[in-house]
MARBA-3410 file (N, C-alpha, C, O; in Angstrom, 1 decimal):
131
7.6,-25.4,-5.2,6.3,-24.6,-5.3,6.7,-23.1,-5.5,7.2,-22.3,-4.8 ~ 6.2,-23.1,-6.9,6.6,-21.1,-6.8,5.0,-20.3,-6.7,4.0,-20.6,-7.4 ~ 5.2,-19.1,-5.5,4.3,-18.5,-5.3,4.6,-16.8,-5.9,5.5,-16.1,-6.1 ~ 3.0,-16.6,-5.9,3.5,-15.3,-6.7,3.8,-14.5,-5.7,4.0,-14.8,-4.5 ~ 3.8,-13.0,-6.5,4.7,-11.7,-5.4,3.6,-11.4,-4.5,3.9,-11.2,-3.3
2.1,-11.4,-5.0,0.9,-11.2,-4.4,1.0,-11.8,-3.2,1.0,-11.3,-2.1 ~ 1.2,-13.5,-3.5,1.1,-14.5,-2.3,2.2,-14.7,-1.5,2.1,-15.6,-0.6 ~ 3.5,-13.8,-1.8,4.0,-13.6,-0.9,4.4,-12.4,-0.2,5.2,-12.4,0.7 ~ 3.7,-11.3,-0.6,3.3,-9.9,0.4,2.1,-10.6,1.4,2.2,-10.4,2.6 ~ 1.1,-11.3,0.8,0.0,-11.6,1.8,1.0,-12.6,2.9,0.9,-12.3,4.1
1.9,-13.5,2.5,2.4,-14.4,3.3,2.9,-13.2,4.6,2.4,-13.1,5.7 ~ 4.0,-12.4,4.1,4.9,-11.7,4.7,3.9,-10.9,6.0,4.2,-10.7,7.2 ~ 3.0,-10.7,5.3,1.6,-9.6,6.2,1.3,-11.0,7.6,1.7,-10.9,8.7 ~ 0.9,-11.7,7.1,0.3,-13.0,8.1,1.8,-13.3,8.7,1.5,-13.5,9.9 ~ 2.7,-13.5,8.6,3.7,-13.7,9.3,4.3,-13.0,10.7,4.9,-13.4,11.7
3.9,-11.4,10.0,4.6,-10.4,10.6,3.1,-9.8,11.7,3.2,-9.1,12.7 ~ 2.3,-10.2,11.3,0.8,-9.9,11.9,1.1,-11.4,13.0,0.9,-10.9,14.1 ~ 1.3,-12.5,13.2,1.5,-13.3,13.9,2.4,-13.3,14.9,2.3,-13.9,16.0 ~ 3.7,-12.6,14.3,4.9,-12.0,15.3,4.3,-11.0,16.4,4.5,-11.0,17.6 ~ 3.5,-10.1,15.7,3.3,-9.1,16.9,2.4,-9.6,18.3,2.5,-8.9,19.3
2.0,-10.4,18.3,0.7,-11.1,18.9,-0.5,-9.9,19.1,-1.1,-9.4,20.1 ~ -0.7,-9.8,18.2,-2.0,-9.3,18.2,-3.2,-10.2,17.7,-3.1,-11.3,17.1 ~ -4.3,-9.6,17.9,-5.9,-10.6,18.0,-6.0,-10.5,16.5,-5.7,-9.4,16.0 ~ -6.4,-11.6,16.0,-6.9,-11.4,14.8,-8.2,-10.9,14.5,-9.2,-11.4,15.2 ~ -8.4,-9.9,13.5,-10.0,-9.3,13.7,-10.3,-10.0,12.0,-9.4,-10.0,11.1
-11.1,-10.5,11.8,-11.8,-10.9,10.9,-12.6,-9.5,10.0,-13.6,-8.9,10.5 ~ -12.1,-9.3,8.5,-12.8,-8.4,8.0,-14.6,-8.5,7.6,-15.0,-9.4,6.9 ~ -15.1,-8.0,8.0,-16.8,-8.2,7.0,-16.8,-7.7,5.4,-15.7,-7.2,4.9 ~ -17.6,-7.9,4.7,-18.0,-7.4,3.5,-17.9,-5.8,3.5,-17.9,-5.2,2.5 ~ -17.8,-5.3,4.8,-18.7,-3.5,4.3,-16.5,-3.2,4.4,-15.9,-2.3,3.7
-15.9,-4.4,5.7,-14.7,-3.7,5.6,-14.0,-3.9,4.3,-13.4,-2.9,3.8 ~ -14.0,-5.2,3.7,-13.5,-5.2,2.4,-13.9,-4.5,1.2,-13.4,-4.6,0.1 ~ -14.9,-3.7,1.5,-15.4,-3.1,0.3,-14.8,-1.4,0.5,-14.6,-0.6,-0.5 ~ -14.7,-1.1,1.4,-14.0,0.0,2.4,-12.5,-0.1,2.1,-11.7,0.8,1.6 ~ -12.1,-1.4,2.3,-10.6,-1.3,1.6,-10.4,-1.8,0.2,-9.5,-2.5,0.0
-11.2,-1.5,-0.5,-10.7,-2.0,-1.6,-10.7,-0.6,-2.3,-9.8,-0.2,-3.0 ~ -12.0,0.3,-1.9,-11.9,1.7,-1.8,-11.2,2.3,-1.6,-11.5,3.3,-2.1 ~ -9.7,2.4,-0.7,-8.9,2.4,0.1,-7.8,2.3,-1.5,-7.3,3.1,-2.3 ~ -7.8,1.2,-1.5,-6.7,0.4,-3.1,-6.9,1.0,-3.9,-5.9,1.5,-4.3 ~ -8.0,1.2,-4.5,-9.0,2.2,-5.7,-7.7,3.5,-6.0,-6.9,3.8,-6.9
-7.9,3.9,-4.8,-7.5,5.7,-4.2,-6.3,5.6,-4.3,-5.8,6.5,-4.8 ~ -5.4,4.3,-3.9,-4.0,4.2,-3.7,-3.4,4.1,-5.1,-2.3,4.5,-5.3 ~ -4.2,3.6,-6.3,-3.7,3.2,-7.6,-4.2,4.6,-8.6,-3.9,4.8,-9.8 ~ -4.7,5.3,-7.9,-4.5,6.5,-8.7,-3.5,7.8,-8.4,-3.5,8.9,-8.9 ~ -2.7,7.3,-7.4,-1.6,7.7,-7.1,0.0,7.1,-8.1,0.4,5.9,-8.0
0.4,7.9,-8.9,1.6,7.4,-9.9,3.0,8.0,-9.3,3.3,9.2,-9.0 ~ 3.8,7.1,-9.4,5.1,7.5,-8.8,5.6,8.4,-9.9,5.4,8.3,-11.1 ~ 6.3,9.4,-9.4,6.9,10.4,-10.0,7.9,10.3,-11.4,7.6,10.9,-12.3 ~ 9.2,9.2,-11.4,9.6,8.2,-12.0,9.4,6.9,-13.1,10.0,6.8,-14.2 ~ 8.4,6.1,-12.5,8.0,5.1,-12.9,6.7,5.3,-13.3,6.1,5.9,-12.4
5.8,5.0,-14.4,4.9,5.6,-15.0,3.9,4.1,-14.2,3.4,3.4,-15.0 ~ 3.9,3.9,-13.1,2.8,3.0,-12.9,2.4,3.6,-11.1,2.9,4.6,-10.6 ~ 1.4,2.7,-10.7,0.3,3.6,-9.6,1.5,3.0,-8.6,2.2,2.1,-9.0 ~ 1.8,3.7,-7.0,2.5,3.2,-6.1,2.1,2.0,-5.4,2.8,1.3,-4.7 ~ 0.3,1.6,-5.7,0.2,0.7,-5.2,0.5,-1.0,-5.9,0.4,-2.0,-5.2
0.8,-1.0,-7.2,1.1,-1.7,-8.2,2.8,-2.0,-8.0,3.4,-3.1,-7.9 ~ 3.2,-0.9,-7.8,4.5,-1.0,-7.5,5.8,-1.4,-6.2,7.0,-1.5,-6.1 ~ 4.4,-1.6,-5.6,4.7,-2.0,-3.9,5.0,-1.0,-3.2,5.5,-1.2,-2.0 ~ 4.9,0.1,-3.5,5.4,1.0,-2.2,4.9,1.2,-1.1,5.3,1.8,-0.1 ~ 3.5,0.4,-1.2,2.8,0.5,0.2,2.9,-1.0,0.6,2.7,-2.0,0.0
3.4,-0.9,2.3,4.0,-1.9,2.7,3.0,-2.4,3.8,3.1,-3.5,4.3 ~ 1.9,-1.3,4.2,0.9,-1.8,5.2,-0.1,-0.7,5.3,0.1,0.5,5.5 ~ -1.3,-1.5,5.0,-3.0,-0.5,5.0,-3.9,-1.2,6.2,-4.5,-2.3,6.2 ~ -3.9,-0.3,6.9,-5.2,-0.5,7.9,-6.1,0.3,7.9,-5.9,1.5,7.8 ~ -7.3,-0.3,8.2,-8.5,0.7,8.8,-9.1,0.2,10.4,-9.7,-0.8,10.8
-8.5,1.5,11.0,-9.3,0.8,12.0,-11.6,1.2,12.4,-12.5,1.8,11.7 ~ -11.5,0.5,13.4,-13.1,0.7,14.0,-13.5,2.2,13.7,-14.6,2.3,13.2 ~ -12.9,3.3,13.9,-13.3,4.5,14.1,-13.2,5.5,12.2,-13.4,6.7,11.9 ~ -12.9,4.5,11.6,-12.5,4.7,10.1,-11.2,5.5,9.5,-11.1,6.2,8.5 ~ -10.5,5.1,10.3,-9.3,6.0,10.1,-8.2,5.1,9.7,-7.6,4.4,10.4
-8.0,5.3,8.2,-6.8,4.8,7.3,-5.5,5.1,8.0,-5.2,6.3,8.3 ~ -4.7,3.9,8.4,-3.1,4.4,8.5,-2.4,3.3,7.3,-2.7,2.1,7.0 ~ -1.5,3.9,6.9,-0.8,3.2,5.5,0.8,3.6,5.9,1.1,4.8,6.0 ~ 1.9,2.6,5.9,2.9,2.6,5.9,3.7,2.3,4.3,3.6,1.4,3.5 ~ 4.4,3.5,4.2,4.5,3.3,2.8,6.3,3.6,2.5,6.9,3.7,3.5
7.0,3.6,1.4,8.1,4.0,1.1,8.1,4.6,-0.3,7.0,5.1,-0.7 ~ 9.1,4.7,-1.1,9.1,5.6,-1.8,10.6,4.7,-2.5,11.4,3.9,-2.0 ~ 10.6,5.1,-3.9,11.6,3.6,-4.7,12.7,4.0,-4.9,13.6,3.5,-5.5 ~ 13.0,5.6,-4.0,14.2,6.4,-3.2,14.0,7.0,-2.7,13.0,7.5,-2.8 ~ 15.0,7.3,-1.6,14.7,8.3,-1.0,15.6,9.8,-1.2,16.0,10.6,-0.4
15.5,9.9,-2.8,16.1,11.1,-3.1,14.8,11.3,-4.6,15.3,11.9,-5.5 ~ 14.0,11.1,-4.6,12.7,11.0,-5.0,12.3,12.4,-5.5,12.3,13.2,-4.6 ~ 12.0,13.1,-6.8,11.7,14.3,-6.5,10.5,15.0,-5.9,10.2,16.2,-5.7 ~ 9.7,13.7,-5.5,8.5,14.3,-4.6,8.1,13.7,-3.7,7.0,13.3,-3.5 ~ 9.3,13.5,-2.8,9.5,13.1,-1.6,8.7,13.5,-0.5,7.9,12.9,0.2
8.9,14.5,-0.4,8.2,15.6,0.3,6.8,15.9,0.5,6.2,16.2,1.5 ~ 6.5,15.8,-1.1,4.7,16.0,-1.1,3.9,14.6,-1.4,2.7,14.5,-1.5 ~ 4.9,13.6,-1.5,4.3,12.0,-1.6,2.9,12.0,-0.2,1.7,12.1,-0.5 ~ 3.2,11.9,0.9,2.4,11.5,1.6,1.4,12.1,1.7,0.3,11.5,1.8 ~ 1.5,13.9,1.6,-0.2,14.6,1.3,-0.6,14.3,-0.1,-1.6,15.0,-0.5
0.2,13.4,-1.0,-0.8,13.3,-2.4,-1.7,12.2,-1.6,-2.9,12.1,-1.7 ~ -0.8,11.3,-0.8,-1.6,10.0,-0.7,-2.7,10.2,0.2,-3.8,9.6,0.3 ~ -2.0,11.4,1.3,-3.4,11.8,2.2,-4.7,12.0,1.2,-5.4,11.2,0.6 ~ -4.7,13.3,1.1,-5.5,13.8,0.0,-6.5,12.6,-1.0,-7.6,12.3,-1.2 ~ -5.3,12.1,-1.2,-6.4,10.7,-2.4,-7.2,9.9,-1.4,-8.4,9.7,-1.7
-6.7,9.4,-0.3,-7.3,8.1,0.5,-8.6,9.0,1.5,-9.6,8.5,2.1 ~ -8.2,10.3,1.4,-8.9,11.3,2.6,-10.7,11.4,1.2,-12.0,11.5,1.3 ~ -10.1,11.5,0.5,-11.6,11.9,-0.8,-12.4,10.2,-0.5,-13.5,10.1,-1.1 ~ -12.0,9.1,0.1,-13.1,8.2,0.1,-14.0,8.1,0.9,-13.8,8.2,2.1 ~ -15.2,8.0,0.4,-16.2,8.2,1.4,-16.4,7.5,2.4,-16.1,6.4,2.0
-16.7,7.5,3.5,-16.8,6.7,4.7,-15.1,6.9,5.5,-15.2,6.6,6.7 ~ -14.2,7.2,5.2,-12.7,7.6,6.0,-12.9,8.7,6.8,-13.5,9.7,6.4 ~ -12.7,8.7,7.5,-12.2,9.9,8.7,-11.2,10.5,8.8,-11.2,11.7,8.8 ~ -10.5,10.1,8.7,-8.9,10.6,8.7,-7.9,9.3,8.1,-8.4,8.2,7.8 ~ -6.6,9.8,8.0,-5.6,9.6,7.2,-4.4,9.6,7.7,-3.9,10.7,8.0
-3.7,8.3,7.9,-2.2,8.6,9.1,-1.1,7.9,8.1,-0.8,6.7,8.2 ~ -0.5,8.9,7.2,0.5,8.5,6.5,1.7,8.5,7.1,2.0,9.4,7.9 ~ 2.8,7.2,6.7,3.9,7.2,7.7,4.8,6.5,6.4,4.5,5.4,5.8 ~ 6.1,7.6,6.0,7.1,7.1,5.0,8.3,6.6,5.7,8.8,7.2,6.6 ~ 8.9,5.4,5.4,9.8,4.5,6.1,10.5,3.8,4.4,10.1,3.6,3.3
12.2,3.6,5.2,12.5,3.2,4.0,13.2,1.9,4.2,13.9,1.2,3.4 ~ 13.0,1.8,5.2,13.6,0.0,6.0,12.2,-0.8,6.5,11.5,-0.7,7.5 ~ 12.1,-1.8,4.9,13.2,-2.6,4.4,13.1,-1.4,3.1,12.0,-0.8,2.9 ~ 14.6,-1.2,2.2,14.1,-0.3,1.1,13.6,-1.4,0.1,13.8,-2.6,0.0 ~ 13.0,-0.5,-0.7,12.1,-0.6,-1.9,13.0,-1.5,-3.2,14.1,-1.1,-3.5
12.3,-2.5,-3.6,13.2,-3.2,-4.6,12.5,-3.2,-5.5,11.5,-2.5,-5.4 ~ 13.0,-3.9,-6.7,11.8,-4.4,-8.0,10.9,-5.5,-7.7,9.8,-5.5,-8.3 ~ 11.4,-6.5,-6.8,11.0,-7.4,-6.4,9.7,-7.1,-5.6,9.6,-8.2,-5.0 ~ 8.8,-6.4,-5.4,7.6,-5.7,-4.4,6.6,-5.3,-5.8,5.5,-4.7,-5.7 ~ 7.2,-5.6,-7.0,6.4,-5.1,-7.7,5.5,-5.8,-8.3,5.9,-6.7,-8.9
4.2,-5.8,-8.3,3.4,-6.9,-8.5,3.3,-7.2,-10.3,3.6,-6.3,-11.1 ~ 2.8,-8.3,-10.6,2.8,-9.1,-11.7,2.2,-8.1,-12.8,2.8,-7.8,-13.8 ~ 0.9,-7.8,-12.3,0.0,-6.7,-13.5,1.2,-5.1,-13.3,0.6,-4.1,-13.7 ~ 2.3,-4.7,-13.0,2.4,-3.7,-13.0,4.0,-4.1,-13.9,4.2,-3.6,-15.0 ~ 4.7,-4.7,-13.6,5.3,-5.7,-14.4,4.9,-6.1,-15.9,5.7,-5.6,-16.7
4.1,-6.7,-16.3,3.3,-6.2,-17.6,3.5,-5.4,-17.8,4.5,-5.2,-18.5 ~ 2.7,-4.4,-17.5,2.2,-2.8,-17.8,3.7,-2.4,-18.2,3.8,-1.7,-19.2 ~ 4.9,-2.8,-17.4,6.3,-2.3,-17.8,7.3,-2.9,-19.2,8.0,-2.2,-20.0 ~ 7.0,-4.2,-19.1,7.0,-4.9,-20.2,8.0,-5.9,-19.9,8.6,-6.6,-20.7 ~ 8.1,-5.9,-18.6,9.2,-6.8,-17.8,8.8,-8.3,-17.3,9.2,-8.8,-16.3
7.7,-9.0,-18.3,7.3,-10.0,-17.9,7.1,-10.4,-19.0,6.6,-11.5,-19.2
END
């Protein structure tokens, strides 16, 4: 059975969300439309390097919204010798902070596990010509 890269970040998410034992909250329509808003914002963010959006390219490794509307997103960077290492997380503040309905914005750059090609999803792959 081969699954795609999509269906195995979702796998990896439900896996690692089942490890922590935490309650599962079930999203509504207003939250998925909230985070898809969220996605929107994240793909108009372009890595400095690689001419495609960071969210296409996997660098974001985890998006929450919690109750009080406040985005935290665990993200990395495809080095960490990056030339905009530095100002990566207030571009992503900044973009995720302009959707309407967010409150705030809790960016957190991590580079374990680091960033591979393998994280890169299918449409961004195309777009590279690597498919």
């Amino acid at each position: 059975m081969i699954l795609s890269l999509e269906m195995n970040k979702d796998i990896r998410k439900i896996f690692n969300f089942v490890l922590s034992g935490k309650t599962l909250k079930f999203m509504t329509n207003q939250d998925k439309k909230l985070e898809e808003k969220v996605i929107e914002a994240l793909k108009r963010v372009h890595d400095a390097e690689i001419p495609v959006n960071i969210y296409d390219l996997g660098l974001i490794y985890e998006l929450k919204i919690d109750d009080q509307l406040v985005v935290y997103i665990t993200m990395t960077l495809t080095t960490p010798n990056c030339p905009i290492a530095e100002d990566m997380p207030g571009i992503v503040y900044n973009e995720v902070k302009s959707v309407e309905g967010i409150r705030d914005v809790k960016v957190e750059l991590v580079f374990d596990p680091p960033w591979d090609k393998d994280m890169i999803s299918e449409a961004a792959l195309l777009e590279l010509g690597l498919l």
